[in-house]
C-alpha positions in Angstrom: 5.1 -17.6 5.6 2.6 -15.3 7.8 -0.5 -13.3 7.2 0.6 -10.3 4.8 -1.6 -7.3 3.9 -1.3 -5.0 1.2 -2.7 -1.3 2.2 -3.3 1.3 -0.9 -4.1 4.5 -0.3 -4.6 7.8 -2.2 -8.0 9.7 -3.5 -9.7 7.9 -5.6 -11.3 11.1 -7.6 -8.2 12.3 -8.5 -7.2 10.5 -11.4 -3.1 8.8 -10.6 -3.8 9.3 -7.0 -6.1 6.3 -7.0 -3.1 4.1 -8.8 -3.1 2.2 -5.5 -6.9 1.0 -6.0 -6.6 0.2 -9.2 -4.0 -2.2 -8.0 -5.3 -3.7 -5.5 -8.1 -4.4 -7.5 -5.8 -6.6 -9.6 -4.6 -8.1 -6.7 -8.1 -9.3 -5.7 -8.6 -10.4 -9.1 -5.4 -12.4 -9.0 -6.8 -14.4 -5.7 -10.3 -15.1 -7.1 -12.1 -12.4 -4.6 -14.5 -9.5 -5.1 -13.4 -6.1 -6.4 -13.6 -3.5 -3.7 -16.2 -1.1 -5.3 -15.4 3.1 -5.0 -17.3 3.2 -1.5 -15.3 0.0 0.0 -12.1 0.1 2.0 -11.8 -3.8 2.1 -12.2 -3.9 6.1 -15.1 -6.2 6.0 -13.0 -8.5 4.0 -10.5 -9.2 6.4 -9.2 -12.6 7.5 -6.9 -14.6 5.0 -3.6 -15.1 4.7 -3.7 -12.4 2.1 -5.6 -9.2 2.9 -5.8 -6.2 1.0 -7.1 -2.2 2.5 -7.4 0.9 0.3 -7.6 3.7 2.3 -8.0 8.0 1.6 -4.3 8.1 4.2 -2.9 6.5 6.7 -4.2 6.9 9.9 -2.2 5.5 13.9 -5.5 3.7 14.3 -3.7 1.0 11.7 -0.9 0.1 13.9 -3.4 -2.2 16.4 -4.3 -3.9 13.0 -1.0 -4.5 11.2 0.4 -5.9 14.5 -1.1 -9.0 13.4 0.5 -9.3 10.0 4.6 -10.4 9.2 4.3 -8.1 6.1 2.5 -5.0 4.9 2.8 -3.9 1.3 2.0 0.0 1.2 1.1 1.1 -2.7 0.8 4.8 -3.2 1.1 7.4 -6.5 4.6 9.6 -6.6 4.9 13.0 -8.2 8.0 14.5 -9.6 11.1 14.1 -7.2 11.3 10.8 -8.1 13.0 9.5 -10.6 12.0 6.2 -10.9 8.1 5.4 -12.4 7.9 2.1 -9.8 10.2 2.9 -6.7 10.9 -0.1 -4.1 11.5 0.9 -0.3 11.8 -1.5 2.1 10.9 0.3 5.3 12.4 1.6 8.3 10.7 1.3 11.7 11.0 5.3 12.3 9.1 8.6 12.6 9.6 10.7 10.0 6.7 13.5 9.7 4.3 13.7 6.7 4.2 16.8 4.5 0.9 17.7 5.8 -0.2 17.8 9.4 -2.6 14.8 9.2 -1.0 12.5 6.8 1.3 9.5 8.6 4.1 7.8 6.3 4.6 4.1 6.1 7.6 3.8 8.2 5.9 6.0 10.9 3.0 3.5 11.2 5.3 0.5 11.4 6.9 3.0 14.4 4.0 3.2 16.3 3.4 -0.2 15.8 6.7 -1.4 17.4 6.4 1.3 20.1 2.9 0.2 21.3 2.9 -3.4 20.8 6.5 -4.6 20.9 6.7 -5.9 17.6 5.9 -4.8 13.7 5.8 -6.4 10.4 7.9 -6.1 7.7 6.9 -2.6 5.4 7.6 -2.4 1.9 6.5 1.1 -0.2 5.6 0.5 -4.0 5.5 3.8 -4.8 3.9 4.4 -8.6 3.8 7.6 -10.5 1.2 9.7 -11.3 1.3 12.2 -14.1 -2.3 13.8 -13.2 -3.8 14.5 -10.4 -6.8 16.5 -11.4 -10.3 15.6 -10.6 -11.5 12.3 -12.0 -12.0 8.6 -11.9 -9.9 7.3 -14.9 -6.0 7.0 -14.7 -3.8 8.9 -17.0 -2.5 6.3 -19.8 1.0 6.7 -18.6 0.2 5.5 -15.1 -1.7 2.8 -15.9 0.6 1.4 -18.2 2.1 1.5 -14.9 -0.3 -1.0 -13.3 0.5 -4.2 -14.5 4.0 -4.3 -13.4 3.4 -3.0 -10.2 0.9 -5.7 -9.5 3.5 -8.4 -11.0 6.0 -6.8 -8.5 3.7 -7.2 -5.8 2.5 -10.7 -6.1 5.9 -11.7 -6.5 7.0 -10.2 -3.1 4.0 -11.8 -1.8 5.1 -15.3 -3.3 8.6 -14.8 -2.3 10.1 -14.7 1.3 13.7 -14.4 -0.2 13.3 -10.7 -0.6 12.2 -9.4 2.6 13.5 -8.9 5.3 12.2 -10.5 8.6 9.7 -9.6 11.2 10.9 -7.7 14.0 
């Protein structure tokens, strides 16, 4: 197995949207290391065979650093149009434009990736959903009853090689 990274990202002061945080948080707990605290994006943390990010969005400045991984977990919060409460994606190496001008999807990150460095890791979405997305620091109780499966989920796709498909 490689060096895998999970990346959250969402707003952290608007309630579901921070869903991804709150999970990666549990992550960190899981592997014995400090909780990233509200003002931390988990950059100066970087370095073991596990790393974890939270970040507002995605930005094309992340493709020079996930070059280096075989595997990025991306959590985020869903609204509405899907179905599912936990949805599972393994991801393409495409463009595919965000809904707003400045956002970047997964898949399009993993693109630039492969286009300016020949290669790309493995992308899998958790995608977790939110039922409020008004201002504040506390999930709704509906989403985070969400929370401790998606972190099962993701530690076991971090454990497990079988389910992934492999580095290109």
């Amino acid at each position: 197995m490689g060096k895998k990274l999970v990346i959250g990202f969402g707003n952290i002061y608007r309630r579901d949207d921070a869903v991804a945080f709150v999970v990666l948080n549990a992550i960190r707990e899981h592997f014995g290391r400090p909780l990233l605290a509200s003002d931390e994006d988990g950059y100066d943390d970087l370095g073991h065979e596990i790393d974890t990010l939270f970040l507002h969005q995605l930005v094309p400045e992340l493709a020079e650093l996930i070059s280096g991984y075989d595997l990025v977990i991306f959590i985020d919060a869903h609204v509405g149009a899907i179905p599912e409460s936990i949805r599972e994606e393994q991801l393409e190496i495409c463009f595919k434009p965000g809904t707003v001008f400045h956002q970047l999807l997964p898949s399009t990150v993993l693109s630039m990736t492969q286009e300016i460095y020949g290669h790309c890791p493995a992308g899998v979405l958790l995608s977790i959903k939110g039922h409020d997305f008004d201002f504040g620091e506390e999930l709704s109780p509906e989403t985070a009853a969400l929370v401790p499966q998606a972190t099962s989920r993701v530690l076991e796709l971090l454990a497990s090689s079988l389910t992934l498909p492999e580095s290109r």
